[in-house]
VEXKOLGU-920837 format. One record per residue (C-alpha): residue number from 1; x, y, z. Coordinates in steps of 0.02 Angstrom, whole numbers, plus 50000, padded with zeros to 5 digits. Example, Ala and Ser with C-alpha at 12.3 -4.5 7.8 and 13.67 -1.06 7.14 Angstrom:
BEGIN
[1, [50615, 49775, 50390]]
[2, [50684, 49947, 50357]]
This chain:
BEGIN
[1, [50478, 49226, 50891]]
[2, [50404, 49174, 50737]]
[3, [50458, 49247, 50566]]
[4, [50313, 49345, 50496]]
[5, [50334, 49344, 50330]]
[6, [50271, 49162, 50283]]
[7, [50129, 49198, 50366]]
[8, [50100, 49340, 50296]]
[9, [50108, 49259, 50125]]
[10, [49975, 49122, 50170]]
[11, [49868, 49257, 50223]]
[12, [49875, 49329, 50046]]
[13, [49874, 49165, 49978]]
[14, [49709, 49130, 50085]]
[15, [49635, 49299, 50024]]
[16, [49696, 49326, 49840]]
[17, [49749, 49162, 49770]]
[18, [49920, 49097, 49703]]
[19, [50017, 49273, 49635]]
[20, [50066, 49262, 49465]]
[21, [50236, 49361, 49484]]
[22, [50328, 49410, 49602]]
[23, [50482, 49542, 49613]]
[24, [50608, 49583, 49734]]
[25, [50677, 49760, 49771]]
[26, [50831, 49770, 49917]]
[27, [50875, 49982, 49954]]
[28, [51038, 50024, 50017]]
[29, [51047, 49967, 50222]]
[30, [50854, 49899, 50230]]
[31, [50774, 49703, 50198]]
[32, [50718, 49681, 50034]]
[33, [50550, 49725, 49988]]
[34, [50441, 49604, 49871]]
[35, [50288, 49640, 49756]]
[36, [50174, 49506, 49712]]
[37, [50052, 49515, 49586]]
[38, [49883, 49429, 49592]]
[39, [49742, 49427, 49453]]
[40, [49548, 49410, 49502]]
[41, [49448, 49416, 49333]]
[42, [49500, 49589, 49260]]
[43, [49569, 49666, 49431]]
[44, [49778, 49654, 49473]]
[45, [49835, 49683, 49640]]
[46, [49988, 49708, 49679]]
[47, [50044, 49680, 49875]]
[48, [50218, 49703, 49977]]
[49, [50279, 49575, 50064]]
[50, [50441, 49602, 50189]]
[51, [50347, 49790, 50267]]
[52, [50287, 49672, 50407]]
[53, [50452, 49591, 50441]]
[54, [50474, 49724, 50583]]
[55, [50374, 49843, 50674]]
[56, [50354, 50016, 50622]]
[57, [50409, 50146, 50736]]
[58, [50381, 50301, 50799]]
[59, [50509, 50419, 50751]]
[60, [50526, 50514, 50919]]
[61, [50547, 50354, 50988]]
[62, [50717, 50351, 51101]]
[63, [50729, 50159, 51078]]
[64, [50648, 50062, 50931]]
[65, [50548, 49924, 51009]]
[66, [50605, 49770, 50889]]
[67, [50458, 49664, 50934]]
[68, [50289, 49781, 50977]]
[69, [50232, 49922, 50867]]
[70, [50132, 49914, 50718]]
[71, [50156, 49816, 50550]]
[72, [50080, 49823, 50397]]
[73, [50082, 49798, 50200]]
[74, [50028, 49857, 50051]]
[75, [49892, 49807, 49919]]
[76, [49872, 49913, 49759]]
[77, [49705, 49862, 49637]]
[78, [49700, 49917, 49487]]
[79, [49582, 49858, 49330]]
[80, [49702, 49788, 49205]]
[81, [49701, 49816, 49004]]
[82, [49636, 50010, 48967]]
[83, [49805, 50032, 48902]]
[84, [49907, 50056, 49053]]
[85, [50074, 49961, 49094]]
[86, [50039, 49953, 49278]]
[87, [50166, 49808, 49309]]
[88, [50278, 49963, 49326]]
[89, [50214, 49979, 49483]]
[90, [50300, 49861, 49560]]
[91, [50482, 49987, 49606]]
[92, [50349, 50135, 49674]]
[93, [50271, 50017, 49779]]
[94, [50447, 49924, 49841]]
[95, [50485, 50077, 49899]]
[96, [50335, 50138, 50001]]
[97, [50346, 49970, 50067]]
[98, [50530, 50014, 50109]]
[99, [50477, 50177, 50195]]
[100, [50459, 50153, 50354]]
[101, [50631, 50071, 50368]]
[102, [50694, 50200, 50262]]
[103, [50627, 50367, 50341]]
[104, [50551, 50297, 50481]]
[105, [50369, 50329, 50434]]
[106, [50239, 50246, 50504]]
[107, [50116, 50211, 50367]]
[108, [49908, 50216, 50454]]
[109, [49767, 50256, 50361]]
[110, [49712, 50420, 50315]]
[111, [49927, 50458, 50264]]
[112, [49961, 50491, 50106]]
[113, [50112, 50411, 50027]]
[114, [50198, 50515, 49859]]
[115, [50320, 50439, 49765]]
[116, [50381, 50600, 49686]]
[117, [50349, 50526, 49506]]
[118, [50218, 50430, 49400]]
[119, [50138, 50279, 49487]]
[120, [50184, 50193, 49325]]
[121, [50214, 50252, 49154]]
[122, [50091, 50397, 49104]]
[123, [49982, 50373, 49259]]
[124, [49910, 50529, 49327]]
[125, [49947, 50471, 49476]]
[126, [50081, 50514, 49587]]
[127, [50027, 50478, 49769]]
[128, [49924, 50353, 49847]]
[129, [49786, 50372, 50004]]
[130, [49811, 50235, 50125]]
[131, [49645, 50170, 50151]]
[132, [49572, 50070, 50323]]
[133, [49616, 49882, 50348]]
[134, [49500, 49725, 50342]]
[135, [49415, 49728, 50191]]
[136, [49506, 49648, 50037]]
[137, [49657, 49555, 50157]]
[138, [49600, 49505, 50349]]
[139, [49726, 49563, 50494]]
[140, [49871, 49421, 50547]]
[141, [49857, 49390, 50728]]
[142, [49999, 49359, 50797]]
[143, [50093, 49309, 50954]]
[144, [50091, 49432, 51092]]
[145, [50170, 49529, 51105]]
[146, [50165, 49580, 50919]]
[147, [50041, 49693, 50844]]
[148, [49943, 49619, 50708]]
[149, [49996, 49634, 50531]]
[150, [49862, 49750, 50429]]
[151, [49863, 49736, 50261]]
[152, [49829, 49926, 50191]]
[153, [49731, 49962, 50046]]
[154, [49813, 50100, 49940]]
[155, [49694, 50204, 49810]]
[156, [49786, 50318, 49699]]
[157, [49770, 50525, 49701]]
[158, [49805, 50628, 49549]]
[159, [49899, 50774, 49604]]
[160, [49742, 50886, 49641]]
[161, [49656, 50765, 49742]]
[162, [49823, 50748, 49847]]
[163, [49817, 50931, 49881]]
[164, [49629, 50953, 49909]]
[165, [49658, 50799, 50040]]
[166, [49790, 50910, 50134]]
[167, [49676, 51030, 50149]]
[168, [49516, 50932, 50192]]
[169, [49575, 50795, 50253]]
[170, [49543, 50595, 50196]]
[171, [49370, 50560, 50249]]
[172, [49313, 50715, 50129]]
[173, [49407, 50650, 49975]]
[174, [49332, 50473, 50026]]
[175, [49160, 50559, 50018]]
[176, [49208, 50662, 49859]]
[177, [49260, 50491, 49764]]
[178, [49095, 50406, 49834]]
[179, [48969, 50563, 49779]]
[180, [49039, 50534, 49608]]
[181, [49048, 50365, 49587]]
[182, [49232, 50351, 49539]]
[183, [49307, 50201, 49492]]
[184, [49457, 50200, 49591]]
[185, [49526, 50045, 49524]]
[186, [49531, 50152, 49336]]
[187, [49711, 50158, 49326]]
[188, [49696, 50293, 49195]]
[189, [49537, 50392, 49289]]
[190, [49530, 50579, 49305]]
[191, [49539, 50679, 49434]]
[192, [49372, 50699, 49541]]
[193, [49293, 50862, 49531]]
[194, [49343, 50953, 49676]]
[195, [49273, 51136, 49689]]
């Protein structure tokens, strides 16, 4: 079986470049979770790398499947400068990376993911939307019979937009952001206007 997590890496290194950082976070009983930081012009992202190491599973599940099930990490993009320390980051998004070892969530898109505090210091953000795969990062293939690794866009929600998602659902705070042109990489943007 071949470890994932190298591969992963190219894949980001294919995608995003050589990161400029890189930081470690290990939780109490799960593998440790790293954040790597690239910059592209005047956009960081930040991506997990160790999410993928094992399938994500299904919480009802009567037996965790160690090889099949889904996998998946994290980027974060965020425009840097506008006087926001976003590196901060980094802890928040160890441990949604962490969560589905932790509390046995299995991230998709369309879930939101709250980290019960600021994204980083004075962000109005406290939550993130996990957004659909393929875009910035292509899937891993990998050997059957492992799922492929998708790498998970995250776009951050100010606490209104969180709730008005429960309600609503995803695809109409997608449609809200689009309709009014918000720059969703603003990492000190208001809050769309939702009534």
């Amino acid at each position: 079986m071949a470890d994932v997590l190298p591969l992963v890496e190219a894949r980001y290194r294919t995608a995003l470049g050589e990161p400029d950082a890189r930081a470690a976070v290990t939780f109490l009983g799960t593998d440790r979770i790293e954040v790597l930081r690239f910059h592209e012009g005047d956009i960081v992202r930040y991506a997990t790398l160790g999410m993928s190491a094992h399938p994500m599973t299904d919480p009802t599940a009567m037996v965790a499947d160690p090889v099949a099930g889904p996998r998946a990490e994290l980027v974060l993009s965020v425009r840097a400068g506008a006087g926001a320390d976003t590196d901060k980051v980094l802890r928040p998004l160890a441990v949604l990376g962490a969560s589905p070892q932790v509390e046995g969530l299995v991230v998709a898109p369309g879930a939101s993911l709250d980290v019960g505090e600021p994204l980083w210091p004075g962000a109005p953000f406290t939550s993130v939307l996990v957004a659909e795969p393929g875009g910035l990062v292509e899937d891993l293939e990998l050997d059957a019979p492992m799922d492929p690794v998708h790498f998970l866009p995250l776009l951050p929600m100010t606490p209104n937009e969180a709730a008005w998602k429960r309600v609503h659902g995803a695809q109409a705070l997608q449609e809200r952001w689009l309709t009014n042109g918000t720059d969703l990489r603003d990492p000190s943007r208001r809050s769309v206007p939702l009534d």
